[in-house]
C-alpha positions in Angstrom: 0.0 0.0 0.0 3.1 2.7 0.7 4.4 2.1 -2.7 1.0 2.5 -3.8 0.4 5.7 -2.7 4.2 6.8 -3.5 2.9 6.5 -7.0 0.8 9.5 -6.6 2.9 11.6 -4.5 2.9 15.1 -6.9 6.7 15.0 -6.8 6.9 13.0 -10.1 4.7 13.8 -12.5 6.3 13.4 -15.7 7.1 10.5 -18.6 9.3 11.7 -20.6 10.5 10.4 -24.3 13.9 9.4 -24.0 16.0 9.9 -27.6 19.6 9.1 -28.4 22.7 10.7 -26.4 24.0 11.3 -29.4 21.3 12.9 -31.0 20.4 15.0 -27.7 24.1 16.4 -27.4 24.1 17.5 -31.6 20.3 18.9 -31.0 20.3 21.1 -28.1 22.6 20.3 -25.1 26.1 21.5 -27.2 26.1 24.7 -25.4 26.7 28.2 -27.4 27.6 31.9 -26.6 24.0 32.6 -27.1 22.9 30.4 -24.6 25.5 32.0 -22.4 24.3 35.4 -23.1 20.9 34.6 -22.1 22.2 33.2 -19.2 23.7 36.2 -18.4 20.7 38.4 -19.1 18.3 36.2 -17.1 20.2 36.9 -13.9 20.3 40.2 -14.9 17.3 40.8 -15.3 16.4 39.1 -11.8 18.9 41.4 -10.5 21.1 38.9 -9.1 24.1 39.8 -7.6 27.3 38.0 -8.9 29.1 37.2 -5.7 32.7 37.9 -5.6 34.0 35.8 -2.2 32.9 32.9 0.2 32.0 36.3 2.3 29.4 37.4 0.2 27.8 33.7 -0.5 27.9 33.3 3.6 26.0 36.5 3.9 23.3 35.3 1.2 23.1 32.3 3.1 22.2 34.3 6.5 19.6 36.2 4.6 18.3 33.2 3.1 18.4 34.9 -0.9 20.6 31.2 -0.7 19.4 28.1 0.4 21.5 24.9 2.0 21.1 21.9 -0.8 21.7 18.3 0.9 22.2 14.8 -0.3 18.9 12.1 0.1 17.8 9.2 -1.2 17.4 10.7 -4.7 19.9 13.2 -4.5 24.0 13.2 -3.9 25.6 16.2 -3.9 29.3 15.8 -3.9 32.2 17.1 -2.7 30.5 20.3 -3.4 32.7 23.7 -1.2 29.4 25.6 -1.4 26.4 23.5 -1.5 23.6 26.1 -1.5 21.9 28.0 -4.5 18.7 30.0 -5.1 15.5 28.3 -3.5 14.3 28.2 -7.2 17.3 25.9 -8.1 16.6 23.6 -5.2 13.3 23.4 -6.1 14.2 21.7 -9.3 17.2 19.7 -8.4 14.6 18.1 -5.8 12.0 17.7 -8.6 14.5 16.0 -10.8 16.4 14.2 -8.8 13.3 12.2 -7.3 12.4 11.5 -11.1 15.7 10.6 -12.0 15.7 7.8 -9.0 12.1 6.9 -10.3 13.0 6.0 -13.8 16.8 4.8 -13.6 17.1 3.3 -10.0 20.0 6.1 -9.4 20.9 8.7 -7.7 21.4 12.5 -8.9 24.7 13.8 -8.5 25.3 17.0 -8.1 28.8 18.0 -8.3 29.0 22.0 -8.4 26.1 25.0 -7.3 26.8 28.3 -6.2 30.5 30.0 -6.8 31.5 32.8 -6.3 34.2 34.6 -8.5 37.4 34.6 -6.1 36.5 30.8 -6.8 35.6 30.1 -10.7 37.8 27.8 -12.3 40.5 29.1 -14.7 38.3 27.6 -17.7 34.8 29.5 -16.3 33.7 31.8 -19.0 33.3 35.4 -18.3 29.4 35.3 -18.5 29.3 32.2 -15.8 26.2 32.6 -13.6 27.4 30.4 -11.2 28.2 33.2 -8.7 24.7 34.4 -9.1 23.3 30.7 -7.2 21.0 29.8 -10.3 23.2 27.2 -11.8 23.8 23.6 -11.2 26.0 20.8 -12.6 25.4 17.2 -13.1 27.1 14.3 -13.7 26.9 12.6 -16.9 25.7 9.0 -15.7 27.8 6.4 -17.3 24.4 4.5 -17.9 23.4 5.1 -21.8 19.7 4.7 -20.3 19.8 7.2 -17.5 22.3 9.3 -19.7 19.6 9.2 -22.3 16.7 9.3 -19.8 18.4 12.8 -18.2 19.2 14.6 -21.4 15.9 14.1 -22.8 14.1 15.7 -19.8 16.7 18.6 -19.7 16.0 19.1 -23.2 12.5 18.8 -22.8 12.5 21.6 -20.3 15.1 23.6 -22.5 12.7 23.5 -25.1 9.6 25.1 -22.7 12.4 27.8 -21.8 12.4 27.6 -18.5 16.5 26.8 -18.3 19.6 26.7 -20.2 21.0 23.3 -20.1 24.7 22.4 -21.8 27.0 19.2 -21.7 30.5 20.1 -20.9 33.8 18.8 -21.9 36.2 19.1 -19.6 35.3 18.4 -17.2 32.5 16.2 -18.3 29.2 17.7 -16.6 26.0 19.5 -17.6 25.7 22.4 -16.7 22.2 23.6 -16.1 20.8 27.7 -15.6 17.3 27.7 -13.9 15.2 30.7 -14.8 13.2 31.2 -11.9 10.2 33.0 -12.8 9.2 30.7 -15.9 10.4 27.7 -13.6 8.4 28.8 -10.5 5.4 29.3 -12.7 5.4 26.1 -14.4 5.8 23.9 -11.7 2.8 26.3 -9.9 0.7 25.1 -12.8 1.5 21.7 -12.5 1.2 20.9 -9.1 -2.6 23.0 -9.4 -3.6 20.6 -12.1 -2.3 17.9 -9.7 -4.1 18.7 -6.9 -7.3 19.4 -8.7 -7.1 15.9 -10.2 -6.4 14.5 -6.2 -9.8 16.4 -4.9 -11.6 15.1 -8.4 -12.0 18.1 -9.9 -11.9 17.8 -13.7 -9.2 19.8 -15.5 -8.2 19.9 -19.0 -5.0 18.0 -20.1 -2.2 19.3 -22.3 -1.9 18.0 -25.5 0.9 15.5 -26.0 2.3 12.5 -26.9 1.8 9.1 -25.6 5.4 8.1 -23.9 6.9 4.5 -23.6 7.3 2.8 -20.5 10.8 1.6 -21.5 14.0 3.7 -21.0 15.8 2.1 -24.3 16.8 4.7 -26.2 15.8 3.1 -29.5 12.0 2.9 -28.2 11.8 7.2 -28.7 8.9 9.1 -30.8 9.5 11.9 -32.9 8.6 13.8 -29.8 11.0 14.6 -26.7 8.3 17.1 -25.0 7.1 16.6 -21.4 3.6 15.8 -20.8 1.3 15.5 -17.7 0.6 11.8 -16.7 -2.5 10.8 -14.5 -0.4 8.2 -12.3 -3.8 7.3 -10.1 -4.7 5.3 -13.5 -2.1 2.5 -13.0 -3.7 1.6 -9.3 -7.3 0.5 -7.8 -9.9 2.8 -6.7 -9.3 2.2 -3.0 -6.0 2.7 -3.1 -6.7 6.2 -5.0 -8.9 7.0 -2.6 -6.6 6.5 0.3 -4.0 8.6 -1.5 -5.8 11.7 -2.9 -5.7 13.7 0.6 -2.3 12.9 0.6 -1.8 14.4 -2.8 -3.6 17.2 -2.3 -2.1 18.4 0.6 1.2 18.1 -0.9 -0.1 19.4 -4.2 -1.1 22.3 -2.1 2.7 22.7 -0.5 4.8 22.6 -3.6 2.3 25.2 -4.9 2.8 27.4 -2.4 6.4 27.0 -2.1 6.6 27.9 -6.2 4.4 30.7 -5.5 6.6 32.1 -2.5 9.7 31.7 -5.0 8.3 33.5 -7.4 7.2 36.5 -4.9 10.3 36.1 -3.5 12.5 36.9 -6.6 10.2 39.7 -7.8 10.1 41.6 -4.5 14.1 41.3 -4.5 13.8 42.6 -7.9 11.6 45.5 -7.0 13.4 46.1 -3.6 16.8 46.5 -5.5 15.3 48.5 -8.4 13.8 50.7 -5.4 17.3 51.2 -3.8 18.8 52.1 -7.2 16.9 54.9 -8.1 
């Protein structure tokens, strides 16, 4: 019955298409000066300040603009010297790394977050947001199916704007920019239309694809897009019963806590616009 109701926990909502490493990498994960240019303007325009010392990322930390990220079942974030970043970031390492674990049997690894300059590595480019606490890397799994499984989903989100993703070279890593209003509001959305379904509330579903079950890369559509899956189907009525309170409630939490992110950023934004002029 607990694995049951896991099923329907609002964490992991999404199937996504997995397509070939290969083709993800030449498609949309090669990284460009564009994509760091929009990196750059993103946290610009969030007004995010691009930390220069450990200092200055301690201080964010004390006023909670940064939050502390920790390793858990899903989620191992290694040998990291400043594991925190921007509550928005967390929000989505969370989210994925709980998917990841879902469809692969893995772990996450997280292997760098928030730097500040006195700290880049010689090879950071110029237009890095890593000081700014909305980036993350990854490590590339050595699995082809969770390799595949991962890229698909970052480019997936990629192609709904709401982050940069890139696979680096050396060293090997993806290297992923959250954007946090576009993020904040998607994930708002989603977990609405999750708790909606939870209470029994009809809502409309977004066109898409019908995924495959399997994570073999050679099983993909034309189609690498997300889509909203109605997990409740897969289990009996009682069960569904037993676990739509459950659902809800925590429908209802992640919702808030998107919606306090994305207050959060604009009245920094506003604050900081207000002290400027």
């Amino acid at each position: 019955m607990k694995s049951r109701v896991r099923a329907v926990l609002p964490l992991a909502l999404l199937t996504l298409v997995p397509v070939a490493v290969a083709s993800a990498v030449e498609t949309g994960l090669g990284g460009s000066m564009s994509s760091m240019r929009r990196q750059y303007q993103v946290a610009k325009q969030n007004d995010y300040t691009f930390l220069r010392t450990a200092a200055q990322v301690r201080e964010f930390v004390r006023e909670d603009r940064l939050v502390h990220i920790e390793s858990n079942a899903d989620l191992f974030v290694n040998n990291v010297s400043f594991p925190y970043a921007r509550p928005i970031v967390k929000l989505f390492v969370e989210r994925l790394a709980q998917q990841y674990r879902e469809a692969t049997g893995e772990q996450l690894v997280v292997t760098s977050l928030t730097r500040p300059m006195a700290n880049q590595p010689r090879n950071a480019h110029e237009l890095s947001v890593h000081p700014t606490g909305m980036a993350v890397d990854l490590r590339i799994p050595a699995n082809a199916k969770s390799r595949a499984w991962l890229e698909s989903t970052l480019l997936a989100l990629e192609g709904r704007q709401l982050l940069d993703a890139t696979r680096e070279r050396r060293p090997p890593h993806y290297h992923i920019a959250v954007f946090p209003d576009r993020y904040a509001t998607y994930v708002e959305g989603l977990m609405e239309r999750e708790a909606s379904r939870a209470a029994g509330v009809e809502v409309a579903e977004a066109p898409a694809a019908t995924a495959p079950a399997s994570l073999d890369p050679s099983a993909a559509s034309d189609s690498s897009h997300e889509h909203d899956v109605d997990e409740t189907a897969t289990i009996g009525p009682d069960a569904r019963a037993a676990a739509f309170p459950i659902a809800a409630s925590l429908g209802i939490a992640v919702v808030g806590l998107a919606g306090v992110i994305r207050r959060r950023v604009r009245r920094g934004r506003e604050e900081r616009r207000s002290r400027a002029r």
